[in-house]
C-alpha positions as CSV (number, residue, x, y, z in Angstrom):
1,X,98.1,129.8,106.1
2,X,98.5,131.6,109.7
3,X,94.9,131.9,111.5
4,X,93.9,135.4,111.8
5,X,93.4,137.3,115.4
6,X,90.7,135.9,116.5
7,X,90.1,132.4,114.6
8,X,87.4,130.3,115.2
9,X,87.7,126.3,115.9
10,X,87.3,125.8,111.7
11,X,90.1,128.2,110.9
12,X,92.4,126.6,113.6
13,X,91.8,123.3,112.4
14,X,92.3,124.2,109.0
15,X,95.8,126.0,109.7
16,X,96.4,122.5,111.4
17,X,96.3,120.8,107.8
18,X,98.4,123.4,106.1
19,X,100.8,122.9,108.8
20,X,100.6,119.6,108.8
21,X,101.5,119.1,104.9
22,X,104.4,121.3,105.6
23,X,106.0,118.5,107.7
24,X,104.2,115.7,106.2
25,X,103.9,115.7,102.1
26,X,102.8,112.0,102.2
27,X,99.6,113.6,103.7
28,X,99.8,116.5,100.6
29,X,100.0,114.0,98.1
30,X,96.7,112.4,99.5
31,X,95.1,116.0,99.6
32,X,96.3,116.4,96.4
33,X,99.0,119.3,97.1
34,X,101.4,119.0,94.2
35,X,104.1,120.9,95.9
36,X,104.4,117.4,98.2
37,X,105.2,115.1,95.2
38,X,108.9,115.7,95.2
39,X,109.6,115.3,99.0
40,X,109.5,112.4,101.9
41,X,108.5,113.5,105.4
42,X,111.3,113.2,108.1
43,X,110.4,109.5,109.5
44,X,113.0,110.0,112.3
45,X,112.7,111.1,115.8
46,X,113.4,114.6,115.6
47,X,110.3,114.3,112.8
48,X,108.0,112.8,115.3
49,X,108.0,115.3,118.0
50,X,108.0,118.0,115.7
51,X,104.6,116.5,114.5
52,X,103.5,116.1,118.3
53,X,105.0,120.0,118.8
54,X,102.7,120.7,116.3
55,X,99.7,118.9,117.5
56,X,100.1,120.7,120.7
57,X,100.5,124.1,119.9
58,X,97.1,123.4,117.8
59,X,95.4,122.4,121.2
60,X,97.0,125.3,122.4
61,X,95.2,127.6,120.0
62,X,91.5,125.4,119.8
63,X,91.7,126.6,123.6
64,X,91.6,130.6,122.6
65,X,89.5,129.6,120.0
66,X,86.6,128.2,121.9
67,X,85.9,131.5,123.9
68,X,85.5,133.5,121.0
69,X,82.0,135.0,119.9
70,X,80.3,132.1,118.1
71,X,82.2,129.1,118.9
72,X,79.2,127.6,120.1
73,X,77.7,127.1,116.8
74,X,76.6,123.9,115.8
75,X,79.6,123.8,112.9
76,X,82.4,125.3,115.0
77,X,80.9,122.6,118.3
78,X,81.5,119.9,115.8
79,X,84.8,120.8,114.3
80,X,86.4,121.4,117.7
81,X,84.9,118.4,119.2
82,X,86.7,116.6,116.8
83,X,90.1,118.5,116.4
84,X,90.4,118.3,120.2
85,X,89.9,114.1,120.4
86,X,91.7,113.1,117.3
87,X,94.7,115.3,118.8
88,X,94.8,114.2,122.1
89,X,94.3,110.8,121.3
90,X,97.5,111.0,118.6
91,X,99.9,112.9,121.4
92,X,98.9,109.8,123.5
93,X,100.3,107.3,121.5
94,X,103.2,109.4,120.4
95,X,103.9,110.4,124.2
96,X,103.6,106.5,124.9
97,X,106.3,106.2,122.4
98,X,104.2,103.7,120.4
99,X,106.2,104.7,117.0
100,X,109.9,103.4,118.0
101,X,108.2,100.1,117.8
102,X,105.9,100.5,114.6
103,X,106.0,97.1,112.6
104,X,104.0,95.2,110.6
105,X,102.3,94.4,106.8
106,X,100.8,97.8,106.5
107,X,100.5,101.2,108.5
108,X,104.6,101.7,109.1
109,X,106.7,104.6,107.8
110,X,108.4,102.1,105.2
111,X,105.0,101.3,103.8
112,X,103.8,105.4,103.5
113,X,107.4,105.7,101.7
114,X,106.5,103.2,99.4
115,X,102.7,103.8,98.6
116,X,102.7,107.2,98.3
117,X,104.4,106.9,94.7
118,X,100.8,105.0,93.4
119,X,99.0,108.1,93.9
120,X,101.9,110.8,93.1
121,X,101.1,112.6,89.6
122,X,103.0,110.7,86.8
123,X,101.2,112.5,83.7
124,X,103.8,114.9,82.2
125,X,107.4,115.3,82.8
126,X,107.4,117.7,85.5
127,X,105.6,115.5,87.3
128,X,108.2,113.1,86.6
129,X,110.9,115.3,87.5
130,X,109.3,115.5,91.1
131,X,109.2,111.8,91.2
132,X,112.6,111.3,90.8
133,X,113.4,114.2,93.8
134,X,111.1,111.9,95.7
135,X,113.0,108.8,94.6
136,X,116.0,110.5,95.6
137,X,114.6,111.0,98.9
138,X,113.6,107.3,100.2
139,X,117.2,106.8,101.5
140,X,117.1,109.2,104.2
141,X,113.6,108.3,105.0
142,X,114.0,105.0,105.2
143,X,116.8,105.5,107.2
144,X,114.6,107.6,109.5
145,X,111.9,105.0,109.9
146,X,115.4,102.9,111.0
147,X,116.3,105.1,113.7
148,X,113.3,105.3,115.0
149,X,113.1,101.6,115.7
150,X,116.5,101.6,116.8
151,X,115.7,103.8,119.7
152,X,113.2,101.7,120.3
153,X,115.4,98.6,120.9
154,X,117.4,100.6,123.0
155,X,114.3,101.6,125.3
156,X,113.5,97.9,125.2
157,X,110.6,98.9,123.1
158,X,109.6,95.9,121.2
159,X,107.4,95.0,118.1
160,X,106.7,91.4,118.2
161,X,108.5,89.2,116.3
162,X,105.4,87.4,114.0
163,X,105.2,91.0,112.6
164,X,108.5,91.4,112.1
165,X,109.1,88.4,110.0
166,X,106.4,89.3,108.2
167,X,107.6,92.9,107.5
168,X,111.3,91.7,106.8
169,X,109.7,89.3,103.6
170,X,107.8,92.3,102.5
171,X,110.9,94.1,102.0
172,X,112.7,91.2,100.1
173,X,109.3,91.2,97.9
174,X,110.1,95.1,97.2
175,X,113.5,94.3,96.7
176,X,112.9,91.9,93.6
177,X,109.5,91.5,93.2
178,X,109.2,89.1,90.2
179,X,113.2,87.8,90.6
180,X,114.1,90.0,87.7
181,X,116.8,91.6,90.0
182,X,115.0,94.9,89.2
183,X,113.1,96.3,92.6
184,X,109.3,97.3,92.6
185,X,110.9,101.4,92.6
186,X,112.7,100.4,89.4
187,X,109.8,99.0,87.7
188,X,107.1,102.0,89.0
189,X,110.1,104.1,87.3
190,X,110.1,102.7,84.1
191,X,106.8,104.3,83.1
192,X,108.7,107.5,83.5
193,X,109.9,109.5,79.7
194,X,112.9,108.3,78.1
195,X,114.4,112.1,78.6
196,X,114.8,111.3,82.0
197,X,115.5,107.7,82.3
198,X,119.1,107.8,83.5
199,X,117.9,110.1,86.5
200,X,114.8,107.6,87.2
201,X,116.8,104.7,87.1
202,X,119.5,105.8,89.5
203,X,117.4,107.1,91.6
204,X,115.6,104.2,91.4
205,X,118.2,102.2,91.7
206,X,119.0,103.7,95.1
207,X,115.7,103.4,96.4
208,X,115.5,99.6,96.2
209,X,119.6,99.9,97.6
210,X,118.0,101.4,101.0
211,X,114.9,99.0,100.7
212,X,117.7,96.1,100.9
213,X,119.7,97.9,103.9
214,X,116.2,98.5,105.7
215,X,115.7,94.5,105.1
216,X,119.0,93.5,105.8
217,X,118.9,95.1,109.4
218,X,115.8,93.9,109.8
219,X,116.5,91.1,109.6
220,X,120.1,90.7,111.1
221,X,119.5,92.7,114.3
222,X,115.7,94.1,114.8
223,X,114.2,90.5,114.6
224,X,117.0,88.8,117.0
225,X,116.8,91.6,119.2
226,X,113.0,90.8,119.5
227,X,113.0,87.7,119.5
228,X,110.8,86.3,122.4
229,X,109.3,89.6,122.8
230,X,105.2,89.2,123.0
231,X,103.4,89.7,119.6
232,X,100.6,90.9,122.1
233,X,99.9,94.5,123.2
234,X,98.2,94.2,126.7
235,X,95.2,95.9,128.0
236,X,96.7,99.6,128.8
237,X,98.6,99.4,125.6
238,X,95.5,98.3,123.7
239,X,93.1,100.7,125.1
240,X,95.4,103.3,123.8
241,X,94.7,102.2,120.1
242,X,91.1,101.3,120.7
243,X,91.1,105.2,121.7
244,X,93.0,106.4,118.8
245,X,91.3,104.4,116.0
246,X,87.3,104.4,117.2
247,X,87.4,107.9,118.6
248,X,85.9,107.0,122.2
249,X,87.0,104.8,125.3
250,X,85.2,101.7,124.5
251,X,83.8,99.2,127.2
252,X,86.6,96.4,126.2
253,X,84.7,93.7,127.6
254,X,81.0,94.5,126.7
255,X,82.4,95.0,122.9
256,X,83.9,91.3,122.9
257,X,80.5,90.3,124.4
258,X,78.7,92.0,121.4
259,X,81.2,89.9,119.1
260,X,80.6,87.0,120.0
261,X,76.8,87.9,120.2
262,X,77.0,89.0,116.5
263,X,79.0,85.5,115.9
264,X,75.3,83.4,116.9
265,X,73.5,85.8,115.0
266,X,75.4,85.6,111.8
267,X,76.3,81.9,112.0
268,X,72.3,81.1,112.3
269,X,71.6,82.8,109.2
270,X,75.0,81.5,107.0
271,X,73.3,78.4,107.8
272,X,70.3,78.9,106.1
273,X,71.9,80.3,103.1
274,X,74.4,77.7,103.1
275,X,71.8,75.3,102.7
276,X,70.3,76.7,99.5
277,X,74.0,76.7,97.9
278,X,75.5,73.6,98.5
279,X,72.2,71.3,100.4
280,X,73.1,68.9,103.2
281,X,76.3,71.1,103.9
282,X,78.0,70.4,107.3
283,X,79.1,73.8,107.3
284,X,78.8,77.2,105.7
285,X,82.6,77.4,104.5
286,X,81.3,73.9,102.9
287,X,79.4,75.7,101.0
288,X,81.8,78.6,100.5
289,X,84.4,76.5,99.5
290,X,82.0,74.7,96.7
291,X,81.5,78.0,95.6
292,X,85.1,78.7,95.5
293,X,85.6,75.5,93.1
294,X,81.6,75.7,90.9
295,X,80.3,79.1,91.4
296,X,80.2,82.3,89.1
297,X,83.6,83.5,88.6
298,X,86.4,85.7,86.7
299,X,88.9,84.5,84.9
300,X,91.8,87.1,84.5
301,X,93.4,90.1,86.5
302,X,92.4,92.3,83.5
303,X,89.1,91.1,83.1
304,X,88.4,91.2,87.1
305,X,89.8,94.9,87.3
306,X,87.1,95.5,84.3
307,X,84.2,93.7,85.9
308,X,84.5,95.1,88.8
309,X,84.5,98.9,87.1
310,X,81.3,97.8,85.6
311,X,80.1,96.7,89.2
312,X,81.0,100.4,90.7
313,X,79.5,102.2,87.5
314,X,76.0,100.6,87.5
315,X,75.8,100.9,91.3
316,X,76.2,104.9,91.1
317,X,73.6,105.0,88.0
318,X,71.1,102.4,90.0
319,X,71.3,104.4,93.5
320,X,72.2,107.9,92.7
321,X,68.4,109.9,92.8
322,X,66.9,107.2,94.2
323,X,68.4,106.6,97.7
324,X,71.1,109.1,97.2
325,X,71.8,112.7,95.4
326,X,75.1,112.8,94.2
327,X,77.0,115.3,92.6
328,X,79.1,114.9,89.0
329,X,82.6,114.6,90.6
330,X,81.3,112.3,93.1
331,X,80.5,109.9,90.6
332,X,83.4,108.9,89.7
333,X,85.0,105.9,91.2
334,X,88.4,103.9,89.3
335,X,88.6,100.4,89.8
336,X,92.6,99.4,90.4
337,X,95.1,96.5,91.1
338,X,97.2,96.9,94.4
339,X,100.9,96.6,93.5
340,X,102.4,94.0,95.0
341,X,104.3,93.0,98.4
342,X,101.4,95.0,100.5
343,X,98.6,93.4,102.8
344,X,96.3,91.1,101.5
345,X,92.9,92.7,101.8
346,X,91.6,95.2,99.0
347,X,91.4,98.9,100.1
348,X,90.4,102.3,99.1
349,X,92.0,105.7,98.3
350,X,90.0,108.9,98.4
351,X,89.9,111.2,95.8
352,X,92.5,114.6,95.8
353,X,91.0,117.4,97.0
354,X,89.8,118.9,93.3
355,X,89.0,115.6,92.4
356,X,91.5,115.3,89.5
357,X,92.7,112.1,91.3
358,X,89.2,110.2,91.7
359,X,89.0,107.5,94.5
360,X,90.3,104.8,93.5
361,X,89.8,101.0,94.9
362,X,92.4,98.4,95.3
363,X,92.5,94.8,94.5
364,X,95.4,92.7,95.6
365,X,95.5,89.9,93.2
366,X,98.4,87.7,95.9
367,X,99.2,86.0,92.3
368,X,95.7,84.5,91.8
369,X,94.1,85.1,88.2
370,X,90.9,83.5,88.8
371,X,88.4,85.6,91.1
372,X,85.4,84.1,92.6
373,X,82.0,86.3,92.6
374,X,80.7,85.6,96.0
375,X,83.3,87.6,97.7
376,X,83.7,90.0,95.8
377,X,80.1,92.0,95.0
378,X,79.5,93.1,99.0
379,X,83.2,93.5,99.2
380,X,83.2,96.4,96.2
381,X,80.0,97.8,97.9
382,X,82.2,98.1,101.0
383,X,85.4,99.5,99.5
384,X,83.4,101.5,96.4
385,X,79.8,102.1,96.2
386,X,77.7,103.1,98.3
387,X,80.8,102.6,100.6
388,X,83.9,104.1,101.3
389,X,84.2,106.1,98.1
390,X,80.5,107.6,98.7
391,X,81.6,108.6,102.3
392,X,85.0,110.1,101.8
393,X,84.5,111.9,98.3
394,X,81.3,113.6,99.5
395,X,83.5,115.0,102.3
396,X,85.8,115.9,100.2
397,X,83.1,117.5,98.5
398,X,81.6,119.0,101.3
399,X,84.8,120.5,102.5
400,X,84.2,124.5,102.1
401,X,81.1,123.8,104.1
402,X,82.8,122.3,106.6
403,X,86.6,122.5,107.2
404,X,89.5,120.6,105.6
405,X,90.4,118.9,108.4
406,X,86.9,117.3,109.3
407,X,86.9,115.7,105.7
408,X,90.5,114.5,105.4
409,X,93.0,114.3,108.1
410,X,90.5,113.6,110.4
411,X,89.1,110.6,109.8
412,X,88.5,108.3,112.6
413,X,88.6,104.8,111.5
414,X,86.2,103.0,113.1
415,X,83.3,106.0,111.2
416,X,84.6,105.1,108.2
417,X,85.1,101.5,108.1
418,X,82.0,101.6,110.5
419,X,79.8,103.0,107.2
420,X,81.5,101.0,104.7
421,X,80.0,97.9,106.7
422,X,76.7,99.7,106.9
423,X,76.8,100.2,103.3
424,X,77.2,96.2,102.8
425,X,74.2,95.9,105.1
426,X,72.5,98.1,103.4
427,X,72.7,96.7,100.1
428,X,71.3,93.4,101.4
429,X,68.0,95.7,102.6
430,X,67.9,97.3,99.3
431,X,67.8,93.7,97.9
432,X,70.9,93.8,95.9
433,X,72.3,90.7,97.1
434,X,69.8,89.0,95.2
435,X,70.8,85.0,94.8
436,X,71.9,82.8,97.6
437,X,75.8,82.6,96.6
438,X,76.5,86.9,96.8
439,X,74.0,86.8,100.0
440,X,76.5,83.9,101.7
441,X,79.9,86.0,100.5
442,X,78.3,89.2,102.1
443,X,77.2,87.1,105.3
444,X,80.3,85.6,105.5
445,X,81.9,89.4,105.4
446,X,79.8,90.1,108.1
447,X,81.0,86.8,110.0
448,X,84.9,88.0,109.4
449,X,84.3,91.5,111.2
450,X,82.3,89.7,114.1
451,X,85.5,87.3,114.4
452,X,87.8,90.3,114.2
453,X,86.1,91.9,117.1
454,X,86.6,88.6,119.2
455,X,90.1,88.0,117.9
456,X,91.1,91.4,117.7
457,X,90.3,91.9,121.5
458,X,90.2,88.4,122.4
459,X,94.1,88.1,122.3
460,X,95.7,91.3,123.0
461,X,93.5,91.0,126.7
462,X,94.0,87.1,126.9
463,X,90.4,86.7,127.5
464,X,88.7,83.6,128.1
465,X,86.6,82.1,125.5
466,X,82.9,82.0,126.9
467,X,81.0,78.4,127.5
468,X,78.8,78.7,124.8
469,X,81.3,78.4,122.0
470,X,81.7,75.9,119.7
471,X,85.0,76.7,119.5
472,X,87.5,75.6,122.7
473,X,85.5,77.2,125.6
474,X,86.9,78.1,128.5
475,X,90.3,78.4,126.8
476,X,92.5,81.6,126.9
477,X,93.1,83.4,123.5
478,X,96.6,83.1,122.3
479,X,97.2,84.2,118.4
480,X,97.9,80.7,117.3
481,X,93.9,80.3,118.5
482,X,93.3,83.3,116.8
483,X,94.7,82.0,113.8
484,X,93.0,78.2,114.0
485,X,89.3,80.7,114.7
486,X,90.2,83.1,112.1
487,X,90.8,79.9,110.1
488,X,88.1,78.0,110.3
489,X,85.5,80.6,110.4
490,X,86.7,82.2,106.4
491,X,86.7,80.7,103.1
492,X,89.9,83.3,102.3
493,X,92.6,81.3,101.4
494,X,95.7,80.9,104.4
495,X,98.1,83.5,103.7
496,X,94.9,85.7,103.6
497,X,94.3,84.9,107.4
498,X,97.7,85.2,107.8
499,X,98.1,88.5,106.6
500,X,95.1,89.3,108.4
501,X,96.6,87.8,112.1
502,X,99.4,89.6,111.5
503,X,97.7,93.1,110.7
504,X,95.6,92.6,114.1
505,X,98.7,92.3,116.2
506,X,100.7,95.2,114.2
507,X,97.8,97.5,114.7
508,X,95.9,97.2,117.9
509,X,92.3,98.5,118.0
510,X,91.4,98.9,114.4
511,X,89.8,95.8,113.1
512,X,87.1,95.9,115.8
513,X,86.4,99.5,114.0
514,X,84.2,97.7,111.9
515,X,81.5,96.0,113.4
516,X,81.0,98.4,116.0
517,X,81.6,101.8,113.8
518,X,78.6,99.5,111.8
519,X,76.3,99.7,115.2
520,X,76.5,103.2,115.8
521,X,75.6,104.0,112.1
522,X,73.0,101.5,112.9
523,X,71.8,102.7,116.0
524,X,72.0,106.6,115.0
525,X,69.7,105.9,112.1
526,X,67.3,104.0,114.4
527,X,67.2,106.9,116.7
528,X,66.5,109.3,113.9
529,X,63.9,107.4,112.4
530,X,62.1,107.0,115.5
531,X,62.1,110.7,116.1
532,X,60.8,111.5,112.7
533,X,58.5,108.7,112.9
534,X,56.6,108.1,109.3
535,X,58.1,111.1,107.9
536,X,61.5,109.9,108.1
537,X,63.4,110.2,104.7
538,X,66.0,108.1,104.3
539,X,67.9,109.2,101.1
540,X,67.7,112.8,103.1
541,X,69.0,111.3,106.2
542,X,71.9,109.5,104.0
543,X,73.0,112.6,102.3
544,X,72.8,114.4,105.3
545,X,74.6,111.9,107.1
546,X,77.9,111.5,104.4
547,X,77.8,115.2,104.8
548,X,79.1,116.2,108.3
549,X,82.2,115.3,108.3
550,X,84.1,112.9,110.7
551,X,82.7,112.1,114.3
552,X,84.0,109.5,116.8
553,X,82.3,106.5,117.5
554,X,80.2,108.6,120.7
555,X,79.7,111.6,119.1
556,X,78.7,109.9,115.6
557,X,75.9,108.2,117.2
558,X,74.8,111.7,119.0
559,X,75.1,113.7,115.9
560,X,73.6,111.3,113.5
561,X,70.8,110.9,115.7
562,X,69.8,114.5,115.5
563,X,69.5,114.2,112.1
């Protein structure tokens, strides 16, 4: 779609989607645009700046857009506030060339490449028939993603090398995930029809051939080559992703003052709860880990995938016309297992745009067949209901009021993960987390996005660890204390924390979305209710809330408060 004569910011931003899946079918397949499934974007340089050419000629147009008749509009204010900051904050980390040096256990080219295939169409055999074009097509993207970090050697332009170890034994996971000598492409193809299975398996077969090379120089020149190199981003470099993934310049220091702050808080009540779980406990992850060995539990990947489908259905009966109204389609929520060689956190995946993909949240089971409780009820509130499924597929919903791009492509992290936290919280207030065990896991959730704050900006800025901490005060962070913190304050097993150390220093900025996209929610709706006073309604405020749209961090708190 081209925007008309005189478009408004809506129309511009909308023409900035269509665009968008033009260069980028990854993104199509997440909209749901069955034209992407049978192609890979162009990963490579040349790709990039035509992304950032596009990003700029959009500026370019919002501009005109603006001083048209009835730009000022509440709608259009919102839409452009938006297009304009998620733009300009991607063109600075492109411009900063932060995407020769993308590496890490999630969030890279290779890992889009790969993903993208769990939520292609695989129903008929056309839609196989585009899976195997798109097969056919990881080669040269994979080989783009290469060149791109290539030129980034050569710029001395360096990921660090505890994410690069990490990356190269994801690759040898997707090479031969189960030591069957058969790659995870050649087992996702061997769902496919028998009319096409020598096409599938070639291409397949091809696929995990490139997924080798990828590894191979990965491992024989990028992780020499950056050897030595900090696995730490800086303060400039790190305010650049603070920017990009909270939607605001954020106070670095006050924010790690309201982590550790949170920290006391949460600790103080862990303690209590701890206490009724396991009595005479030194420490909550004492209790935690009793709970781990004695409490409630599920026994089987099957059966955990099926529990916690019943979890997500009785949620939407329970809340829906009684602190939310949702529609039909939004109802709908599928439970799944991650595939593996990925991160080790669970994670969501919104529905297509007509909803004939629903949302859909992910379990990575890291091998494990028996699934404690405790961690996993606030955890499904987070990723499902009333989290980020109610969030993302009312916008989705919502779209035609709205604009595409404000309910898809322009999702700022740090709203989203920001509600899903919110959500947890306010499950506990509703009184869902009714017996001392689920109240500790979702306390002890709480606790993990308080330490990620600390962590997160503790070690990329080298800050000093204040006086009043228990934990080696007046110390500098380093990530080997960020791992022994991270440690000590989670019951989640150690390759869990060591996916998640590694996540923080492959993507700067994110984690801390959490806790403080969670006060902003928490401090809009405090605002609101203090303007309405005794009338305030909070399923209204909710519904109304889910249904604008993304906001950064700033402008969320402004907009929600108006509510």
């Amino acid at each position: 779609m081209s925007p008309t004569k005189n478009p408004l910011p809506r129309e511009v931003a909308d023409t900035y989607v269509d665009e968008l899946v033009a260069l980028d079918p990854v993104t199509g397949t997440y909209l749901g645009v069955k034209e992407s499934s049978s192609r890979l974007p162009d990963t490579s340089p040349a790709g990039l700046e035509a992304l950032a050419r596009l990003a700029r000629t959009t500026l370019a147009r919002l501009d005109e857009a603006e001083r048209q008749p009835g730009a000022d509009s509440d709608i259009e204010r919102r839409c452009a506030r938006l297009l304009r900051e998620r733009l300009t904050a991607e063109l600075a980390v492109h411009d900063a060339d932060e995407a020769l040096r993308a590496v890490g256990n999630m969030h890279t080219a290779a890992h889009a490449v790969r993903d993208v295939f769990t939520l292609t169409p695989a129903d008929t055999d056309e839609d196989w028939t585009a899976i195997a074009e798109r097969l056919r097509a990881v080669p040269a993207a994979l080989d783009g993603y290469r060149e791109c970090l290539a030129l980034g050697l050569e710029r001395k332009l360096y990921a660090g090398p505890r994410p690069t170890a990490t990356f190269v034994g994801q690759l040898t996971e997707w090479s031969d995930p189960d030591g069957s000598g058969r790659g995870w492409f050649e087992d996702f193809a061997s769902a496919g029809p028998g009319t096409l299975r020598a096409e599938l398996d070639g291409a397949a077969r091809a696929a995990t051939a490139a997924v080798v090379a990828l590894r191979d120089w990965m491992r024989d020149v990028y992780a020499p080559a950056v050897e030595g190199a900090p696995d730490t981003v800086g303060r400039e470099r790190y305010a650049r992703w603070s920017r990009y993934f909270n939607g605001t310049d954020l106070d670095l220091d006050e924010a790690y003052a309201y982590g550790w702050a949170e920290y006391h808080r949460l600790l103080a009540e862990m303690e209590e709860e701890a206490e009724k779980v396991l009595p005479g406990a030194a420490t909550p992850w004492e209790a935690l880990a009793h709970l781990d060995e004695h409490g409630r539990h599920i026994e089987g990947v099957d059966e955990v995938r099926a529990w916690l489908q019943d979890l997500m259905d009785r949620t939407i009966r329970e809340l829906d016309g009684t602190h939310f109204e949702l529609a039909e389609r939004v109802r709908r929520v599928e439970s799944c297992v991650a595939p593996p060689g990925g991160a080790a956190a669970p994670y969501y995946s919104a529905p297509s745009e007509d909803f004939s993909r629903p949302g859909r949240t992910w379990l990575p089971t890291m091998g494990l067949t028996r699934f404690p409780v405790y961690d996993l009820v606030s955890t499904w509130y987070h990723e499902g209901v009333p989290g980020h499924h109610l969030q993302l597929a009312q916008w989705v919903h919502v779209a035609g009021d709205l604009s595409r791009y404000q309910t898809t492509v322009g999702g700022v992290s740090a709203n989203c993960e920001g509600w899903a936290l919110y959500a947890e919280r306010l499950m506990d207030e509703l009184g869902y987390l009714g017996n001392a065990e689920e109240r500790l896991g979702y306390l002890e959730a709480q606790m993990m996005r308080a330490a990620r704050v600390i962590v997160d900006i503790g070690m990329h800025l080298e800050l000093e660890i204040p006086a009043d901490s228990p934990f080696r005060p007046g110390e500098r962070w380093t990530p080997e204390l960020a791992q022994e913190f991270f440690g000590a304050h989670s019951s989640r097993p150690a390759d869990f924390v060591e996916s998640e150390l590694t996540r923080y220093l492959s993507i700067p900025g994110q984690a801390i979305g959490y806790k403080l996209g969670e006060r902003a929610w928490l401090l809009g709706r405090a605002n609101a209710r203090k303007r309405h006073g005794d009338a305030f309604d909070a399923k209204a405020w909710h519904m109304a809330a889910l249904s604008q749209g993304s906001l950064g961090l700033d402008d969320l708190v402004d907009e929600l408060s108006r509510l």
